[in-house]
GUSELUM-802546 format. One record per residue (C-alpha): residue in three letters; x, y, z. Coordinates in pm, 1 decimal. Layout:
N
+-----+----------+----------+----------+
!   r !     east !    north !       up !
+-----+----------+----------+----------+
! ALA !        X !        Y !        Z !
...
+-----+----------+----------+----------+
END
This chain:
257
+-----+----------+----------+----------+
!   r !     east !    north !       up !
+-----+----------+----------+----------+
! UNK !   5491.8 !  -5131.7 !  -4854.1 !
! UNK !   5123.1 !  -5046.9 !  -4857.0 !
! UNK !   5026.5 !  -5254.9 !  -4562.8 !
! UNK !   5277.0 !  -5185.3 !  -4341.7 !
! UNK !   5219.4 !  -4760.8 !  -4386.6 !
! UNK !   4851.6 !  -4912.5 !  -4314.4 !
! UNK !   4963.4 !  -5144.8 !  -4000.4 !
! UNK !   5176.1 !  -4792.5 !  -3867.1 !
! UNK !   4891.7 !  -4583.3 !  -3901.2 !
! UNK !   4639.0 !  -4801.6 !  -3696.5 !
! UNK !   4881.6 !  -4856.4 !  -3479.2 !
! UNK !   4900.9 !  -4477.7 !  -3449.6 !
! UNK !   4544.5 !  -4477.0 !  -3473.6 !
! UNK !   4515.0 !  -4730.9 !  -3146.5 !
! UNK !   4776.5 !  -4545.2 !  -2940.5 !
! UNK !   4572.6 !  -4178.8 !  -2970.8 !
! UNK !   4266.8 !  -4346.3 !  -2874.2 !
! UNK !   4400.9 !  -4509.1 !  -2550.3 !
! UNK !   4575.1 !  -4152.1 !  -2501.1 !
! UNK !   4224.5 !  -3988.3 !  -2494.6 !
! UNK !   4088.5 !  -4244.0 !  -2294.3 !
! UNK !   3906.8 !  -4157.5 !  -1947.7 !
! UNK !   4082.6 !  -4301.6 !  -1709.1 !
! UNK !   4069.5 !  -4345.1 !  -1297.3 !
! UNK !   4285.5 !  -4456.0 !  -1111.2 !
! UNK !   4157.7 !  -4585.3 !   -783.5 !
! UNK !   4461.3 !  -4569.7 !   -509.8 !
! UNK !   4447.1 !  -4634.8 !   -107.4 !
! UNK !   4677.8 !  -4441.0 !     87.3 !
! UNK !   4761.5 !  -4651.3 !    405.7 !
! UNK !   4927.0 !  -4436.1 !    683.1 !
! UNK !   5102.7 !  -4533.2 !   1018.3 !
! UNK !   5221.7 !  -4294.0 !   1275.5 !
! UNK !   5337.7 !  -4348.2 !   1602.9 !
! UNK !   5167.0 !  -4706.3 !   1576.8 !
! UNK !   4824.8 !  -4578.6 !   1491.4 !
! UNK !   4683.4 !  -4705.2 !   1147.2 !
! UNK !   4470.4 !  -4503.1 !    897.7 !
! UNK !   4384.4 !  -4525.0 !    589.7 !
! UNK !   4214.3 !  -4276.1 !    282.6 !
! UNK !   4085.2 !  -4433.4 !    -92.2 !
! UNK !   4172.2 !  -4145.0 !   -355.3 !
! UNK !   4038.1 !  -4125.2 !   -721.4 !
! UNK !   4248.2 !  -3968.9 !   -975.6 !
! UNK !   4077.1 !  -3927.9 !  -1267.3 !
! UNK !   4377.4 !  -3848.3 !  -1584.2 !
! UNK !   4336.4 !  -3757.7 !  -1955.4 !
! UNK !   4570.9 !  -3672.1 !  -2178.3 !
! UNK !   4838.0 !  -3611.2 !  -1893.5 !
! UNK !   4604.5 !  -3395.7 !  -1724.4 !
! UNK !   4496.9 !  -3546.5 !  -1419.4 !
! UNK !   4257.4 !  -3469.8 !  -1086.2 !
! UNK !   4301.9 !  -3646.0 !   -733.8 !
! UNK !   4042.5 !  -3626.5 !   -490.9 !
! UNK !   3990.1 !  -3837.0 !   -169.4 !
! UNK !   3654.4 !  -4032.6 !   -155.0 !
! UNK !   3346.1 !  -3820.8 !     30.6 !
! UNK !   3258.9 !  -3927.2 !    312.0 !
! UNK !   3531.1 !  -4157.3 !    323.0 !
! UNK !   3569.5 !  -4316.0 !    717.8 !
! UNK !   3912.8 !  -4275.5 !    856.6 !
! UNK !   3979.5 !  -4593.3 !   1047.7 !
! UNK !   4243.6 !  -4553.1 !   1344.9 !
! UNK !   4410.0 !  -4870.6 !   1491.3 !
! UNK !   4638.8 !  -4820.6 !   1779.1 !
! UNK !   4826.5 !  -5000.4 !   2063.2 !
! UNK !   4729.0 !  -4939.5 !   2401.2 !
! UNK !   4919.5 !  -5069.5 !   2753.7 !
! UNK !   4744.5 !  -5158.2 !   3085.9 !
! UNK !   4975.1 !  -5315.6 !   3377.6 !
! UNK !   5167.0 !  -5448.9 !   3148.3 !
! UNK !   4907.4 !  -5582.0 !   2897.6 !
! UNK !   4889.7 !  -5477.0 !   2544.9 !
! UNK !   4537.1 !  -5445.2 !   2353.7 !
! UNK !   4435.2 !  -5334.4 !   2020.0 !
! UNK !   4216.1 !  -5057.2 !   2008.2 !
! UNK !   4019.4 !  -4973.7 !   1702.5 !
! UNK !   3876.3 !  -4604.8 !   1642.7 !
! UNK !   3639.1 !  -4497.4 !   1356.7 !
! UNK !   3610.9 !  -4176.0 !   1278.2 !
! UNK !   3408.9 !  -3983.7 !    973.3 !
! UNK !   3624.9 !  -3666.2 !    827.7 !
! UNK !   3377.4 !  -3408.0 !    799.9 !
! UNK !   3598.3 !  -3087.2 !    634.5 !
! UNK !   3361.9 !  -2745.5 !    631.2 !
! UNK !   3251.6 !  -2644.5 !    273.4 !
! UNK !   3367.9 !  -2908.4 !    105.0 !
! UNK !   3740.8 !  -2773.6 !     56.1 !
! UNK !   3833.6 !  -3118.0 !     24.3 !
! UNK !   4215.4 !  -3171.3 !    -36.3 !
! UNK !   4306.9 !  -3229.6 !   -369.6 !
! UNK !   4617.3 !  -3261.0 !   -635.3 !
! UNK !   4587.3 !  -3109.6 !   -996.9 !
! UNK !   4853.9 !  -3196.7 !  -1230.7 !
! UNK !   4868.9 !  -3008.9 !  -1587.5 !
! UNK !   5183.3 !  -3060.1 !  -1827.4 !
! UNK !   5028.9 !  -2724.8 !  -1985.3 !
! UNK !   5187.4 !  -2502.6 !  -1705.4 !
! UNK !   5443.4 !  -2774.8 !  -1597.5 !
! UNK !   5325.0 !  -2768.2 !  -1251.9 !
! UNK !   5049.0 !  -2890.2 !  -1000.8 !
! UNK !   4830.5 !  -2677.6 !   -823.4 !
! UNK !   4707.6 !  -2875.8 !   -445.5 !
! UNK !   4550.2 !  -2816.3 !   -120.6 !
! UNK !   4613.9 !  -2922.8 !    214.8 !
! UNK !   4488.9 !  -2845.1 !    545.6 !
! UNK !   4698.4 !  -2751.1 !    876.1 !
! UNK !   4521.5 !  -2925.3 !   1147.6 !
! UNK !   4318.8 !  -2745.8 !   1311.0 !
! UNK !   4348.9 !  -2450.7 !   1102.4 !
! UNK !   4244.0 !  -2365.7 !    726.5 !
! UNK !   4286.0 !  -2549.2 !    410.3 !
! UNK !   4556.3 !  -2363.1 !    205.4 !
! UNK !   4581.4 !  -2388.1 !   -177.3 !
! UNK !   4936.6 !  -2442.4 !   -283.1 !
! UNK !   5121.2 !  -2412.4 !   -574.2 !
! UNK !   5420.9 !  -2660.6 !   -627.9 !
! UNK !   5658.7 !  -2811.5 !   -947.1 !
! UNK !   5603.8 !  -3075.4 !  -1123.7 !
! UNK !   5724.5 !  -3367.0 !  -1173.9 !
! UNK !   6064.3 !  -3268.9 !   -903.6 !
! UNK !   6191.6 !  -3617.5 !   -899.3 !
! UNK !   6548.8 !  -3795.3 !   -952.8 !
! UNK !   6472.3 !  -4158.5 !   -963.5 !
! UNK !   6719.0 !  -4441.9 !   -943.2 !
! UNK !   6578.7 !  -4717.1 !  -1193.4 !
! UNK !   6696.9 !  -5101.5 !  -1077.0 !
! UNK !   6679.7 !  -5404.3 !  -1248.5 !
! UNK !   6448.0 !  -5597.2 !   -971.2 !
! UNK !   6092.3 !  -5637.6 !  -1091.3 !
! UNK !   5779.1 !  -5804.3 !   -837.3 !
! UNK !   5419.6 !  -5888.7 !   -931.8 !
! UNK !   5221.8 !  -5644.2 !   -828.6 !
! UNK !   4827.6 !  -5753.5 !   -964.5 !
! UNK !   4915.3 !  -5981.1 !  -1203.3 !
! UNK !   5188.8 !  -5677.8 !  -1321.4 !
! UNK !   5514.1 !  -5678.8 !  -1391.0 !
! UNK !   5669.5 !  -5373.1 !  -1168.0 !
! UNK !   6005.0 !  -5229.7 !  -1189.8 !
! UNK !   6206.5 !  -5106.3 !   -850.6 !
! UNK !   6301.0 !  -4746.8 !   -839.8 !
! UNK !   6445.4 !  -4535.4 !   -561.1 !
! UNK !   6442.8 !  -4194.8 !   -524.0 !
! UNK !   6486.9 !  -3922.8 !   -215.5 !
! UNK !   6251.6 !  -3648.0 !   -208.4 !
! UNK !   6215.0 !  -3314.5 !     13.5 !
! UNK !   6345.8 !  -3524.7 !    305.8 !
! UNK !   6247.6 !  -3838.2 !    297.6 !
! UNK !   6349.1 !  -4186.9 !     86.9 !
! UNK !   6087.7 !  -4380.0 !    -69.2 !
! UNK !   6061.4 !  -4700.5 !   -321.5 !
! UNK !   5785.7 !  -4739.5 !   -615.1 !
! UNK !   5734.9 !  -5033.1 !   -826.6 !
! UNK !   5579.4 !  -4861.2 !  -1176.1 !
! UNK !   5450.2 !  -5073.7 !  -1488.2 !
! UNK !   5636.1 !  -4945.3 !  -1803.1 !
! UNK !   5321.2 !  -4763.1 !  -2061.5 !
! UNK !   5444.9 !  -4605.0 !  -2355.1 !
! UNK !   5122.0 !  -4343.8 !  -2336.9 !
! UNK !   5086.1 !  -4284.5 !  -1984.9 !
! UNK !   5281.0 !  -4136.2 !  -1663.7 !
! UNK !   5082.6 !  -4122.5 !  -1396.9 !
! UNK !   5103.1 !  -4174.0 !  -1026.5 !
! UNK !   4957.4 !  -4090.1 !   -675.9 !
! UNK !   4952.6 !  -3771.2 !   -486.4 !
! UNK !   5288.4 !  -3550.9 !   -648.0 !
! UNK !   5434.7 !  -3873.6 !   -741.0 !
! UNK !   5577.3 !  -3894.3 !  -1151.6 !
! UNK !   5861.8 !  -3889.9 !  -1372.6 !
! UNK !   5867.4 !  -4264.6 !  -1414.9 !
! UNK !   5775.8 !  -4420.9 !  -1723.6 !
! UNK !   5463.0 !  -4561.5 !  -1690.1 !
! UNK !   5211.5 !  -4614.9 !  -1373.5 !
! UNK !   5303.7 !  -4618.8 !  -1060.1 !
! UNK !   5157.0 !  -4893.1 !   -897.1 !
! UNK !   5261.1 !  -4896.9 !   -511.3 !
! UNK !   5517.7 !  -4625.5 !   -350.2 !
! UNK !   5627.1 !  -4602.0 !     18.8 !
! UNK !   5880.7 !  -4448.3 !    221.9 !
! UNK !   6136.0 !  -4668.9 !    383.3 !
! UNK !   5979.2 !  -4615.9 !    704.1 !
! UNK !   5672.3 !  -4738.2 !    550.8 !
! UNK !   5486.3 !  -4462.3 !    751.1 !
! UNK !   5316.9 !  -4353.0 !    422.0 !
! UNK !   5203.6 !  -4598.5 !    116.4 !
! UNK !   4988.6 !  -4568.4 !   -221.6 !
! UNK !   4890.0 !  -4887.4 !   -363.5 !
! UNK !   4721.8 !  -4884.7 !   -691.1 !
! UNK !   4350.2 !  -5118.9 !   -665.6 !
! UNK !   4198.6 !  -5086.6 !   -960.9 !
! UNK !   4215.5 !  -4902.7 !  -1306.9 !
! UNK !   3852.1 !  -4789.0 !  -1421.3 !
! UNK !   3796.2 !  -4661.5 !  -1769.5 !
! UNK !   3506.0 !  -4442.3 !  -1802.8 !
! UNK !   3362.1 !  -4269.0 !  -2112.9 !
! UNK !   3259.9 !  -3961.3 !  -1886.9 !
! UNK !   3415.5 !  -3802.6 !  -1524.3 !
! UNK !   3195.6 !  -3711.0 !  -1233.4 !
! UNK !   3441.5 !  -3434.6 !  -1211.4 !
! UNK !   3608.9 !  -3153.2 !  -1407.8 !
! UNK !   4010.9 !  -3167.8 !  -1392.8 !
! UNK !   4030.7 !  -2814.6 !  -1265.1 !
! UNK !   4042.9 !  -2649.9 !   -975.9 !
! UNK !   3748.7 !  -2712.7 !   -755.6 !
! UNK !   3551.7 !  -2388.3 !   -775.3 !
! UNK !   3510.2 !  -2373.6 !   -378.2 !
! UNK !   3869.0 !  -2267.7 !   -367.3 !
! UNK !   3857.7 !  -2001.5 !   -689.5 !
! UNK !   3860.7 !  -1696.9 !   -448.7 !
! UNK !   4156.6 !  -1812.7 !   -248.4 !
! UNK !   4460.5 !  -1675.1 !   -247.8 !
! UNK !   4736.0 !  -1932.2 !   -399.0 !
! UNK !   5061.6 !  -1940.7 !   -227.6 !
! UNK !   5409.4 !  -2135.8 !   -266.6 !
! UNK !   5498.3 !  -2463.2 !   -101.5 !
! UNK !   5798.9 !  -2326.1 !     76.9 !
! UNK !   5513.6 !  -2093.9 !    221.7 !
! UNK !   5324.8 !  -2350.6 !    305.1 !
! UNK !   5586.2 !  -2526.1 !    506.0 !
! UNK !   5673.5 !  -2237.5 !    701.9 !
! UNK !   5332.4 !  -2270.6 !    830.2 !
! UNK !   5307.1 !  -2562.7 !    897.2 !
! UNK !   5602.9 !  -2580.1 !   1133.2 !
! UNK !   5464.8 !  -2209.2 !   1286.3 !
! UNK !   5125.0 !  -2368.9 !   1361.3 !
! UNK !   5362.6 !  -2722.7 !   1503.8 !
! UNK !   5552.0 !  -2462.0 !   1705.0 !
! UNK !   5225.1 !  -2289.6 !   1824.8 !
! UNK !   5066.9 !  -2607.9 !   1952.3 !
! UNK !   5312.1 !  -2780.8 !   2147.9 !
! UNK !   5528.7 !  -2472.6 !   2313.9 !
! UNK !   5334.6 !  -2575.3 !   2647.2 !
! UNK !   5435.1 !  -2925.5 !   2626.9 !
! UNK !   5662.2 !  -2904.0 !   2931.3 !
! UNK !   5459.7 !  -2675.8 !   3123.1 !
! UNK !   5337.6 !  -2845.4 !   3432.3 !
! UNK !   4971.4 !  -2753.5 !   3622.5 !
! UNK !   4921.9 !  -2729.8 !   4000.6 !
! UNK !   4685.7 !  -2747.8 !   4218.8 !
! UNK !   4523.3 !  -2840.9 !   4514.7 !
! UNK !   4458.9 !  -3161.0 !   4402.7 !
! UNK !   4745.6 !  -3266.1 !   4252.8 !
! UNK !   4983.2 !  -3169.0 !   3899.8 !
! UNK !   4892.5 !  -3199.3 !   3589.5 !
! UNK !   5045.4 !  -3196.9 !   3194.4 !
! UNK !   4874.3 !  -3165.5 !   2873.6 !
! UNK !   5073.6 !  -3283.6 !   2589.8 !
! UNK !   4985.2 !  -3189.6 !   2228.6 !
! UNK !   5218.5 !  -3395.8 !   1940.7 !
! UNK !   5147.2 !  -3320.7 !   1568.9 !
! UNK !   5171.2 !  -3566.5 !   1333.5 !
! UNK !   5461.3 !  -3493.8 !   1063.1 !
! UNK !   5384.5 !  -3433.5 !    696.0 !
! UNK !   5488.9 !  -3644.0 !    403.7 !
! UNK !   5771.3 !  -3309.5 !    323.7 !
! UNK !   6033.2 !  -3202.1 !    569.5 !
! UNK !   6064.9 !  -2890.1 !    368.3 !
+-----+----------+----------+----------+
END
């Protein structure tokens, strides 16, 4: 009886210690709109529940695109270096203490705003089908959220919960996620245990004298500034020379609403 209360307790003993570990998570988020490719590495560095996404610094943004001359298509490649003023990065904080996330996003070509969303706000579908995913056993799950469908394949961990961007409620680690469109995808490269951050999980301090609002807020401006940018889509220039039409198209969001 002895030496199984002793097995329990290191047992107990092993499972708090991998809780408290440092862990980062290193994820690439591919993205494909209107047949151009990007793509952006994040690090989301999670203790205890509590975790911190960031994208890389001076991380390139690498554009690949289809272009059509008389008929003939060619691949055009495009590099281009994100350079955001101040360093208000975007970012995703997730805290079970206030059973929320706190993130910030930019509305191209106008400020970064600092948002304040749930937690957590998923209804998965769990299947049976599992895949390899790194040498992983991942389970299928299904779920629709704030207007679009998506898939994840998660590894079952008793002590974590953890996924990319606002992504969780599964049990375990989400290792890839798309939607069905498969215009935006996290895959999970590589799990790095650390035994300090280069980071605090809080609130990066360049954004402490901002004013938080609501995501529904958020949205609303998003589709103003959309609005805003292409109402002069149809409006057609003359001159002597000729006519001419300047068309401005904003690439959607990953939320409809």
């Amino acid at each position: 009886m002895k030496k199984l209360f002793l097995f329990a307790v290191l047992i107990s003993l092993s499972q708090l210690l991998v809780a408290q570990k440092r862990i980062i998570f290193h994820y690439r988020n591919n993205i494909n709109v209107s047949g151009r490719t990007s793509y952006i590495k994040l690090e989301q560095y999670y203790l205890n529940g509590r975790s911190l996404e960031l994208s890389i610094p001076n991380e390139e943004l690498k554009l690949e695109g289809d272009t059509t001359y008389n008929g003939i298509r060619r691949i055009t490649s495009v590099k281009i270096v994100l350079n955001d003023n101040d360093k208000r990065i975007p970012f995703v904080l997730k805290s079970p203490d206030i059973s929320g996330l706190i993130y910030a996003e930019r509305i191209w070509p106008k400020a970064t705003y600092l948002v304040v969303d749930t937690l957590n706000n998923f209804n998965w579908k769990i299947s049976t089908e599992t895949k390899e995913i790194n040498g992983e056993t991942c389970t299928k799950a299904e779920t629709d959220f704030r207007g679009r469908k998506y898939v994840a394949w998660s590894k079952k961990d008793n002590l974590m919960k953890i996924g990319p961007w606002k992504f969780g409620g599964l049990p375990g680690i989400i290792f890839e996620v798309s939607d069905i469109d498969n215009i935006y995808r996290y895959s999970l490269e590589n799990i790095e245990y650390v035994d300090q951050f280069p980071v605090e999980l809080q609130m990066p301090k360049v954004y402490n004298d901002d004013e938080m609002i609501s995501h529904g807020t958020f949205i609303l401006k998003w589709k103003a500034n959309k609005k805003d940018l292409e109402k002069d889509n149809d409006v057609v220039n003359y001159s002597l020379t000729g006519s001419s039409n300047i068309k401005h198209t904003v690439a959607p969001i990953k939320e409809l609403y």
